[in-house]
Biopython code that builds the backbone (N, CA, C, O; Angstrom):
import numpy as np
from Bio.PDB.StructureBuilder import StructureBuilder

atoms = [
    (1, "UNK", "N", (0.853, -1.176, 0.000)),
    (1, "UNK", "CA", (0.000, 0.000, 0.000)),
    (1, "UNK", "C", (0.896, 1.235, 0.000)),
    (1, "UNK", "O", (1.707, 1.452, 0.900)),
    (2, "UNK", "N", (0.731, 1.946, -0.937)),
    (2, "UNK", "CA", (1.395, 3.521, -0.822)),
    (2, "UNK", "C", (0.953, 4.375, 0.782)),
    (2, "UNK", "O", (0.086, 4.275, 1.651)),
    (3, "UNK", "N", (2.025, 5.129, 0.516)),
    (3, "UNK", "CA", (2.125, 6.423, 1.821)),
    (3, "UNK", "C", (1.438, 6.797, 1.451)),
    (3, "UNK", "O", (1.243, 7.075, 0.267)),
    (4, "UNK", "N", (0.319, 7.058, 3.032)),
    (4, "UNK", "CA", (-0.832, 8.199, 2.618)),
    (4, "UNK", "C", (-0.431, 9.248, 3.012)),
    (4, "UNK", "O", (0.555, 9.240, 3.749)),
    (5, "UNK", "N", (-1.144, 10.667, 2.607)),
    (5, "UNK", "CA", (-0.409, 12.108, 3.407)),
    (5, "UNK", "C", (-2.015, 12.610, 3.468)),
    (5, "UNK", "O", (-2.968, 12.701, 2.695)),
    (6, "UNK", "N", (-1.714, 12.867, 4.836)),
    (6, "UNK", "CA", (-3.299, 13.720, 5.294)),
    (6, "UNK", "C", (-3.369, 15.085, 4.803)),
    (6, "UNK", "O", (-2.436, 15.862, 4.596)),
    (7, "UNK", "N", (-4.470, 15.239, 4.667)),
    (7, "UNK", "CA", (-4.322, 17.029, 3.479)),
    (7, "UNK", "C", (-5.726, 18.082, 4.692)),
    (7, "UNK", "O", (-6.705, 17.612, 5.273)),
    (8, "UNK", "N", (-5.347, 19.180, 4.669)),
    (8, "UNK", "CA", (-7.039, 19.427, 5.074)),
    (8, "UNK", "C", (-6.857, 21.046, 4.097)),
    (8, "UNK", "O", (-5.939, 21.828, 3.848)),
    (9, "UNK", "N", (-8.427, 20.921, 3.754)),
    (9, "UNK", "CA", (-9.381, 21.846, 2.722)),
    (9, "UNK", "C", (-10.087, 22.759, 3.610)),
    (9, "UNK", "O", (-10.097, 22.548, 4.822)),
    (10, "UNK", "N", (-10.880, 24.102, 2.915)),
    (10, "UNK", "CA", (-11.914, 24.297, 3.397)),
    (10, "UNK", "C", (-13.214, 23.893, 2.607)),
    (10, "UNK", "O", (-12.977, 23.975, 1.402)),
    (11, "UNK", "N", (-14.534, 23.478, 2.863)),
    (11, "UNK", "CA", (-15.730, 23.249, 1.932)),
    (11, "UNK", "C", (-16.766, 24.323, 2.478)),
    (11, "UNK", "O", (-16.886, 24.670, 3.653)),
    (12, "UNK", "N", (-17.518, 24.795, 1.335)),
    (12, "UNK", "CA", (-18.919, 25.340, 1.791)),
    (12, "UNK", "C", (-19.759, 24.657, 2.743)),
    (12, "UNK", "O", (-19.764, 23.433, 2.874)),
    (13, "UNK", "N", (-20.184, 25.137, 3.139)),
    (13, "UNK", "CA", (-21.511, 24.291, 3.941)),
    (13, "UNK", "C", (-22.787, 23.654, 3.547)),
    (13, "UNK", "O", (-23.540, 22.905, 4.168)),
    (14, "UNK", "N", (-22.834, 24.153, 2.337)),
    (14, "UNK", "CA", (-23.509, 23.195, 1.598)),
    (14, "UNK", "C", (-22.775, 22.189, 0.942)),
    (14, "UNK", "O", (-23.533, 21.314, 0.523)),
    (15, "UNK", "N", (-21.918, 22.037, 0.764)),
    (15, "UNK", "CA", (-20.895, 20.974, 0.339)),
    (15, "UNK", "C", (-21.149, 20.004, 1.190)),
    (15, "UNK", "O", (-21.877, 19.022, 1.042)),
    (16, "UNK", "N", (-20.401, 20.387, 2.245)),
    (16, "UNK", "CA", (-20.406, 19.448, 3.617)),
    (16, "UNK", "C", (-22.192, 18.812, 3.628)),
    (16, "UNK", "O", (-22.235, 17.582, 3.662)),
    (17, "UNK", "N", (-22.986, 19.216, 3.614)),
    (17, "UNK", "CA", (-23.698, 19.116, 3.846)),
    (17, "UNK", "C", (-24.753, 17.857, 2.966)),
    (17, "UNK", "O", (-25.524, 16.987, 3.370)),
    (18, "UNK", "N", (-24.290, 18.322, 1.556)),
    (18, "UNK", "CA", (-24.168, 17.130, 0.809)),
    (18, "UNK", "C", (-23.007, 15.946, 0.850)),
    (18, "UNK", "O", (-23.263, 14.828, 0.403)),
    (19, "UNK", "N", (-22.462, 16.083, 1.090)),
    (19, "UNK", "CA", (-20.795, 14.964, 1.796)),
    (19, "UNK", "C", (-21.319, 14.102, 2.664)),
    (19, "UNK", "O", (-21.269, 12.875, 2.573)),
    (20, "UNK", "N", (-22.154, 15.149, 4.062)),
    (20, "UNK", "CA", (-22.373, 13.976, 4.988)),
    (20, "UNK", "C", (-23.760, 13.420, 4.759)),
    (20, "UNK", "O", (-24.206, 12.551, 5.508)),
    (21, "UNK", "N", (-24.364, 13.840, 3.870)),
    (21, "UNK", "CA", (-25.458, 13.278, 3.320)),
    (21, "UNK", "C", (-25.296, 11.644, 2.439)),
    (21, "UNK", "O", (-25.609, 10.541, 2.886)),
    (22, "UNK", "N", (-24.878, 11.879, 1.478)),
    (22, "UNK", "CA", (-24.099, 11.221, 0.978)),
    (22, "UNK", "C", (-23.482, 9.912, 1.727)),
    (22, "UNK", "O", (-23.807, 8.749, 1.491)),
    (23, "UNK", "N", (-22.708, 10.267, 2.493)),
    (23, "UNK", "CA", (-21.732, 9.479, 2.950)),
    (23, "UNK", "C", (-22.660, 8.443, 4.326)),
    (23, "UNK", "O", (-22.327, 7.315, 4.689)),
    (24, "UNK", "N", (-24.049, 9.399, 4.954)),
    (24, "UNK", "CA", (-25.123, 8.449, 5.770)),
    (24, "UNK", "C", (-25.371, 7.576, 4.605)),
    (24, "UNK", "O", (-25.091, 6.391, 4.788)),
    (25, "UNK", "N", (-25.898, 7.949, 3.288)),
    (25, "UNK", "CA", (-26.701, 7.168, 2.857)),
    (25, "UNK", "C", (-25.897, 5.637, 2.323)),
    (25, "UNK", "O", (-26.490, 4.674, 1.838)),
    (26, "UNK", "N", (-24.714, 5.720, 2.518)),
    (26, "UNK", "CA", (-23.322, 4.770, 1.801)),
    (26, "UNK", "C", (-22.834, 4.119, 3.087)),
    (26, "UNK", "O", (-22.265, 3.030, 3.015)),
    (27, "UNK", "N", (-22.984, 4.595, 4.018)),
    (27, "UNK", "CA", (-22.437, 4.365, 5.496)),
    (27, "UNK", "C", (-21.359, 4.426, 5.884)),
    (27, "UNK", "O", (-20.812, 4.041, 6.918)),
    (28, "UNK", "N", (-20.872, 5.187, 4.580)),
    (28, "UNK", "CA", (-19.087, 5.587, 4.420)),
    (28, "UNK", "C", (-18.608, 6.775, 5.710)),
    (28, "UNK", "O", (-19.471, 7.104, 6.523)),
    (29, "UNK", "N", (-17.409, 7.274, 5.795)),
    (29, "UNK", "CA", (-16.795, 8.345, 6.316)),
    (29, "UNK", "C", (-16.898, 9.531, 5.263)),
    (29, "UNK", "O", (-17.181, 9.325, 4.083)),
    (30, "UNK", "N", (-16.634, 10.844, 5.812)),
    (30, "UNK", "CA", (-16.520, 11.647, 4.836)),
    (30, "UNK", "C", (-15.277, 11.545, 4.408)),
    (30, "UNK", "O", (-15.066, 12.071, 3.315)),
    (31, "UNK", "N", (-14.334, 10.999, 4.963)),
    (31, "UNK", "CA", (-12.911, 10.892, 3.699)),
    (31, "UNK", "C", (-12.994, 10.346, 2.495)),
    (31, "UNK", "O", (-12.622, 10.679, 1.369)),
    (32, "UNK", "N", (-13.999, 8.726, 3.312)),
    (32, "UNK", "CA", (-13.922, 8.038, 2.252)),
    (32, "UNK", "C", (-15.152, 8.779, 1.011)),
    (32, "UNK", "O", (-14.765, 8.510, -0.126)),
    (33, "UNK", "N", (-15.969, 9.290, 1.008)),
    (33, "UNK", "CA", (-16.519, 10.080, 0.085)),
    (33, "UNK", "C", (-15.463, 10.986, -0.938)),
    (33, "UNK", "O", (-15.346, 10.852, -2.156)),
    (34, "UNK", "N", (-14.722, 11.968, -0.025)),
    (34, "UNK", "CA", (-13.790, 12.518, -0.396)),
    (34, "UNK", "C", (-12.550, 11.258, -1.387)),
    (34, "UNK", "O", (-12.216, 11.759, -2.461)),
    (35, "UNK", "N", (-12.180, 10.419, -1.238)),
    (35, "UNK", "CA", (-11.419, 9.735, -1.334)),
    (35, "UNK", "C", (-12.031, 9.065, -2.958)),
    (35, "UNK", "O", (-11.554, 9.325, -4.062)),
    (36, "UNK", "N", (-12.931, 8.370, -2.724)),
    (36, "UNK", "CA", (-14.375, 7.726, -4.067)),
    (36, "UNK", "C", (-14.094, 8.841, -5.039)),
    (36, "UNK", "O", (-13.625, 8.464, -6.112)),
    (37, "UNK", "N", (-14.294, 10.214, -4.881)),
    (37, "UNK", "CA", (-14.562, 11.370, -5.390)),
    (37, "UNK", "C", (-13.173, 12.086, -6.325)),
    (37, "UNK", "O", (-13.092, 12.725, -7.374)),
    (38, "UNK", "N", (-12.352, 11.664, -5.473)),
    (38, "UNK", "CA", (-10.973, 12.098, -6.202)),
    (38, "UNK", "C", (-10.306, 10.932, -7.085)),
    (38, "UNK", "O", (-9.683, 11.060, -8.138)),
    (39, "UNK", "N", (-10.577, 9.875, -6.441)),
    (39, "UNK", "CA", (-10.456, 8.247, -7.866)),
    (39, "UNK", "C", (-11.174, 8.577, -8.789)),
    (39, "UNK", "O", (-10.511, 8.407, -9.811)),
    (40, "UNK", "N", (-12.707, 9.168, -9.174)),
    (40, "UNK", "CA", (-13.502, 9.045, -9.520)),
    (40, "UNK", "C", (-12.554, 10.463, -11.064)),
    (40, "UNK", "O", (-12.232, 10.300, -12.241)),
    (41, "UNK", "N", (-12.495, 11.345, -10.354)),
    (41, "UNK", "CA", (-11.994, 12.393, -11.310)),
    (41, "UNK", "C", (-10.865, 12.074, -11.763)),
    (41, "UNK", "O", (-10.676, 12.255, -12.966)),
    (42, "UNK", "N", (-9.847, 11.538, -10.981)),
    (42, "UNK", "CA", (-8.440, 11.298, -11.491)),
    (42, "UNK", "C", (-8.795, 9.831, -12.471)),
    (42, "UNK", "O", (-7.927, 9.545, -13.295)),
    (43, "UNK", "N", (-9.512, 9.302, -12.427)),
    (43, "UNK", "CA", (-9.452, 8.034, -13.499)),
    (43, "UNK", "C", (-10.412, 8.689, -14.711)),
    (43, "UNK", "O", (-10.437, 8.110, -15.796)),
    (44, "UNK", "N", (-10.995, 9.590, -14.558)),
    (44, "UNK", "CA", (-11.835, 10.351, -15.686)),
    (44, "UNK", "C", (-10.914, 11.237, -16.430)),
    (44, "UNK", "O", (-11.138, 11.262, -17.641)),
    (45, "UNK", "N", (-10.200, 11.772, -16.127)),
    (45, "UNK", "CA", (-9.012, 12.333, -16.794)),
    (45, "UNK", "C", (-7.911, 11.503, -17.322)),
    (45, "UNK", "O", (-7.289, 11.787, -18.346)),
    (46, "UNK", "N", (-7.708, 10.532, -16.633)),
    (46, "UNK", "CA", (-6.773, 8.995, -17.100)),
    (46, "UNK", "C", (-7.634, 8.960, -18.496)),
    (46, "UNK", "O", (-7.117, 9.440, -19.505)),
    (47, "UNK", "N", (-8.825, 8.446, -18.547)),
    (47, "UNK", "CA", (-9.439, 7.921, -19.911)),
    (47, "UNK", "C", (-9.746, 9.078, -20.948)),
    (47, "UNK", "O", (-9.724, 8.824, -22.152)),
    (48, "UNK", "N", (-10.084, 10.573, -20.397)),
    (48, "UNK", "CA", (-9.569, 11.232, -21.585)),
    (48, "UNK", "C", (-8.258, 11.433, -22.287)),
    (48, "UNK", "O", (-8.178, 11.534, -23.512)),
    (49, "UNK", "N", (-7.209, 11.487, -21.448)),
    (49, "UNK", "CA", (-5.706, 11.136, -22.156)),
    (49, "UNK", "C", (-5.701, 10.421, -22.788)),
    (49, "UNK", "O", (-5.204, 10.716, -23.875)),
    (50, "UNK", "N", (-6.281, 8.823, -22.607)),
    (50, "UNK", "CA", (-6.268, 8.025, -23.139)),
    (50, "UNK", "C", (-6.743, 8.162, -24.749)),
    (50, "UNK", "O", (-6.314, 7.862, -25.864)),
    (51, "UNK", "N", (-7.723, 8.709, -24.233)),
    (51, "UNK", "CA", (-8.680, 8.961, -25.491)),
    (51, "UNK", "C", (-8.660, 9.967, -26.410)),
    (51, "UNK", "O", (-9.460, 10.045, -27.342)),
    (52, "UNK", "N", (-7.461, 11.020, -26.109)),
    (52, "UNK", "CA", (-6.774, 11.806, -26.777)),
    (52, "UNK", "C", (-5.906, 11.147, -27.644)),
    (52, "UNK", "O", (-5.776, 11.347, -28.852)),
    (53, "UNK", "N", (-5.066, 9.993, -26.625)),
    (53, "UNK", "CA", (-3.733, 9.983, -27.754)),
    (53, "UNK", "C", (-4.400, 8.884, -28.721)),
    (53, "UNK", "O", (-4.102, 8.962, -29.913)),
    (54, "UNK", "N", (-5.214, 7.941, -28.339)),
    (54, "UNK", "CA", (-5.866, 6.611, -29.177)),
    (54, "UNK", "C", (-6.475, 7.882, -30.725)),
    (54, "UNK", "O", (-6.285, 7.381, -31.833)),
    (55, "UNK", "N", (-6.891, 8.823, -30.734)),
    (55, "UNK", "CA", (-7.716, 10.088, -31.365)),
    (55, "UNK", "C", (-6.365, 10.179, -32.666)),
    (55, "UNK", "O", (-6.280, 9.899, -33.862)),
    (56, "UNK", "N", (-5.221, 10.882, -31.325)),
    (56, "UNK", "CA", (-4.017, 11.045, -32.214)),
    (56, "UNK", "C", (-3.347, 10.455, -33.222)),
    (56, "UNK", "O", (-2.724, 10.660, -34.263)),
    (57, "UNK", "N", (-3.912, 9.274, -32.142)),
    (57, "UNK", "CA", (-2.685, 7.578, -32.899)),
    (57, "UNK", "C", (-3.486, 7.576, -34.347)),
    (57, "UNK", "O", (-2.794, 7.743, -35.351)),
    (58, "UNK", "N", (-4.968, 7.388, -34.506)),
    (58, "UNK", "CA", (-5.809, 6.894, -35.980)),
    (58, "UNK", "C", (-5.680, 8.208, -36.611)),
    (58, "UNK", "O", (-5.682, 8.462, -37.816)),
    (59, "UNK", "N", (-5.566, 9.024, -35.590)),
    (59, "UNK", "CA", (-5.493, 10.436, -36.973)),
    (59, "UNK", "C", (-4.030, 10.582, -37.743)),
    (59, "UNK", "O", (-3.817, 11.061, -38.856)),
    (60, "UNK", "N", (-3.292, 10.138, -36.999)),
    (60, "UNK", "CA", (-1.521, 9.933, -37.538)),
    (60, "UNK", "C", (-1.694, 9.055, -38.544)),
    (60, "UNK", "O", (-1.436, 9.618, -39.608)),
    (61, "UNK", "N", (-2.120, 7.555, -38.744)),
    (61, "UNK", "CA", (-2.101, 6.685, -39.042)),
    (61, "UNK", "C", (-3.439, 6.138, -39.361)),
    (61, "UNK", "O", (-3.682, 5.175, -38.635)),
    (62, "UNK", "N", (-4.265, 6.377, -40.082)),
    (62, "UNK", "CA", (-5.994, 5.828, -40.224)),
    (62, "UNK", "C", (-5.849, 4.194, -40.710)),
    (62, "UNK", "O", (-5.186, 3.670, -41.606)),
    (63, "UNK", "N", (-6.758, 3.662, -39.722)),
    (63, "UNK", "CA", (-6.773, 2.294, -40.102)),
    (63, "UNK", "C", (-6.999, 1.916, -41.851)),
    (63, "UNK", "O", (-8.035, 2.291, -42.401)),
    (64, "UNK", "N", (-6.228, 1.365, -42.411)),
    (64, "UNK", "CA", (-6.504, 0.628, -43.926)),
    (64, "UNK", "C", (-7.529, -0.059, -43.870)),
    (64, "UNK", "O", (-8.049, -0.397, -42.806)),
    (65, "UNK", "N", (-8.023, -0.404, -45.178)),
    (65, "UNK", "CA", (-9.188, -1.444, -45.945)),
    (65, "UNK", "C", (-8.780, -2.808, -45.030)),
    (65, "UNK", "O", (-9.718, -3.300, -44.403)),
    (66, "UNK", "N", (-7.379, -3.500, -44.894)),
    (66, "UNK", "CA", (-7.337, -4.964, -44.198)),
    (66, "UNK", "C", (-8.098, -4.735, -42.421)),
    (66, "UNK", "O", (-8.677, -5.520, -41.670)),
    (67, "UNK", "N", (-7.813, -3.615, -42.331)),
    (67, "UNK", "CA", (-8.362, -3.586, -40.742)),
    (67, "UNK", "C", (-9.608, -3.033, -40.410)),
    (67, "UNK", "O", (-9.979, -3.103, -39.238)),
    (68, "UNK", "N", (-10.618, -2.261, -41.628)),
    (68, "UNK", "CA", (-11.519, -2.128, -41.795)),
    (68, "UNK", "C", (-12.210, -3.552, -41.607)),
    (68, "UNK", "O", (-12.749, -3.962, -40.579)),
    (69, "UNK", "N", (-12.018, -4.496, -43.332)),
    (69, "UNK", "CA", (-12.198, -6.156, -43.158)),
    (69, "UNK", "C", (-12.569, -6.552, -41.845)),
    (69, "UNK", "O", (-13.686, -6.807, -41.396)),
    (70, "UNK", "N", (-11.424, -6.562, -41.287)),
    (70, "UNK", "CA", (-11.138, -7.331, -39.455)),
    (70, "UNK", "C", (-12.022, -6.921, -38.949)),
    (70, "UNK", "O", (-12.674, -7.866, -38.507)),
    (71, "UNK", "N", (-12.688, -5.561, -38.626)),
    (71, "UNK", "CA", (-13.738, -5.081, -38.068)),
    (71, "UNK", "C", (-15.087, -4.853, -38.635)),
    (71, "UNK", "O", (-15.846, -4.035, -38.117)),
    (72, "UNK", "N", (-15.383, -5.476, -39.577)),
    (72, "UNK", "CA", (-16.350, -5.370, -40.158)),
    (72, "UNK", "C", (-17.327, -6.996, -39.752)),
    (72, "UNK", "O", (-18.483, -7.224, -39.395)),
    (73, "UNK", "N", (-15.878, -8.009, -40.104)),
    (73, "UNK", "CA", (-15.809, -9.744, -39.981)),
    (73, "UNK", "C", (-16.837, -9.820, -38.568)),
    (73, "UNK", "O", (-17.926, -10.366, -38.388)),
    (74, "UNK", "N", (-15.614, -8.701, -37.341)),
    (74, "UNK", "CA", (-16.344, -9.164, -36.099)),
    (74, "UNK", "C", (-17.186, -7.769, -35.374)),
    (74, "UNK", "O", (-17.119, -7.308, -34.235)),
    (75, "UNK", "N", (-17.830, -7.431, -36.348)),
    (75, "UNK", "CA", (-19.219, -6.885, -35.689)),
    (75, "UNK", "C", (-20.191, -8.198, -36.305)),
    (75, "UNK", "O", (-21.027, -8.735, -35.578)),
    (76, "UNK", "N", (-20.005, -8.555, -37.472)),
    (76, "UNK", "CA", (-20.739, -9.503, -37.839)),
    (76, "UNK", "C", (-20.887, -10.473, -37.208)),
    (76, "UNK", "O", (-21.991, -10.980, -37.008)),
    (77, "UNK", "N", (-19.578, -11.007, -36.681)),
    (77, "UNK", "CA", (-19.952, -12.158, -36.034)),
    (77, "UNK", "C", (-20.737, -12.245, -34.385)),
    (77, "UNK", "O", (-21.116, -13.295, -33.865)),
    (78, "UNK", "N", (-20.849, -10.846, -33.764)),
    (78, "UNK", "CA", (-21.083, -10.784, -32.768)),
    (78, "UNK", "C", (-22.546, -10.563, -32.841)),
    (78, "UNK", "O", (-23.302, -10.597, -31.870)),
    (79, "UNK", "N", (-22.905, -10.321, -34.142)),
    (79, "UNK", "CA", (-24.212, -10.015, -34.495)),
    (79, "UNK", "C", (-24.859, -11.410, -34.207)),
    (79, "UNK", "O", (-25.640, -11.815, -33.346)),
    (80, "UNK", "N", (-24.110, -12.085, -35.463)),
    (80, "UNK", "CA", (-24.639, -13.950, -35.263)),
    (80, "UNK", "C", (-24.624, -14.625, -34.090)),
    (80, "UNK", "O", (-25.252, -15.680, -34.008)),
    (81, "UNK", "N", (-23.800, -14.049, -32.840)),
    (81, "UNK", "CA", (-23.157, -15.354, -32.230)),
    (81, "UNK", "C", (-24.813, -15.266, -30.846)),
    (81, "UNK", "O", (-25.453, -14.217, -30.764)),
    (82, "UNK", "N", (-25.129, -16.313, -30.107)),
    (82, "UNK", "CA", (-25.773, -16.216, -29.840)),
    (82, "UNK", "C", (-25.203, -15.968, -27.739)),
    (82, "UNK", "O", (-24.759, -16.899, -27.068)),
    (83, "UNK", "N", (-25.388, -14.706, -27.271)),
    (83, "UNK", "CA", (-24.633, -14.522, -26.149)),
    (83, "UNK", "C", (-25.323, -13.970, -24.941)),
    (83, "UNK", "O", (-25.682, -12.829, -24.649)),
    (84, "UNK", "N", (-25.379, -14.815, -24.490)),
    (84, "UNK", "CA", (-26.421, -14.885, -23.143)),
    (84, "UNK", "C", (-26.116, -13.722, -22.058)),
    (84, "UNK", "O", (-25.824, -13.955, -20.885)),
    (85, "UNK", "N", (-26.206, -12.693, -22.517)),
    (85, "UNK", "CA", (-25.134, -11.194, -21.524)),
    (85, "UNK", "C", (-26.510, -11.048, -20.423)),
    (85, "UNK", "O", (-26.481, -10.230, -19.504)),
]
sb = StructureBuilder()
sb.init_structure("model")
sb.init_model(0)
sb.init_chain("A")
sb.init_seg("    ")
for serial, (resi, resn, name, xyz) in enumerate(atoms, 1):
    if name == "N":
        sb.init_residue(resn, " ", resi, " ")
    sb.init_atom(name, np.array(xyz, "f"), 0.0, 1.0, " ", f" {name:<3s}", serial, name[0])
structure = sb.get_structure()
């Protein structure tokens, strides 16, 4: 487990107010709200990077006709296949 480092903020009072709301209805702490909340943004920004450079990568390089094929093969086949989701 990584080093944690304790931080302290100030919040509105309506903030708080939704926090400990929140956090009765979850039966969580307010850190851990706080804590959910900052994974929650920092992995949402992870997948737009992501989704920037994946943007970059096909705009550098646009998939060809053979990899069109490939993806054409398996939407089809996922169409046919019969999958109990």
């Amino acid at each position: 487990m990584s080093k944690a480092t304790q931080i302290a903020f100030q919040l509105d009072n309506e903030s708080l107010r939704q926090i400990d709301e929140l956090a009765t209805a979850k039966s969580w702490s307010r850190a851990q709200v706080l804590r959910v909340a900052v994974d929650e943004l920092l992995a949402t920004r992870r997948e737009a990077t992501i989704d920037a450079q994946l943007a970059a990568g096909y705009g550098a390089q646009p998939p060809g006709a053979e990899e069109d094929a490939w993806a054409e093969m398996t939407v089809d086949a996922l169409r046919t296949a019969d999958l109990a989701w």
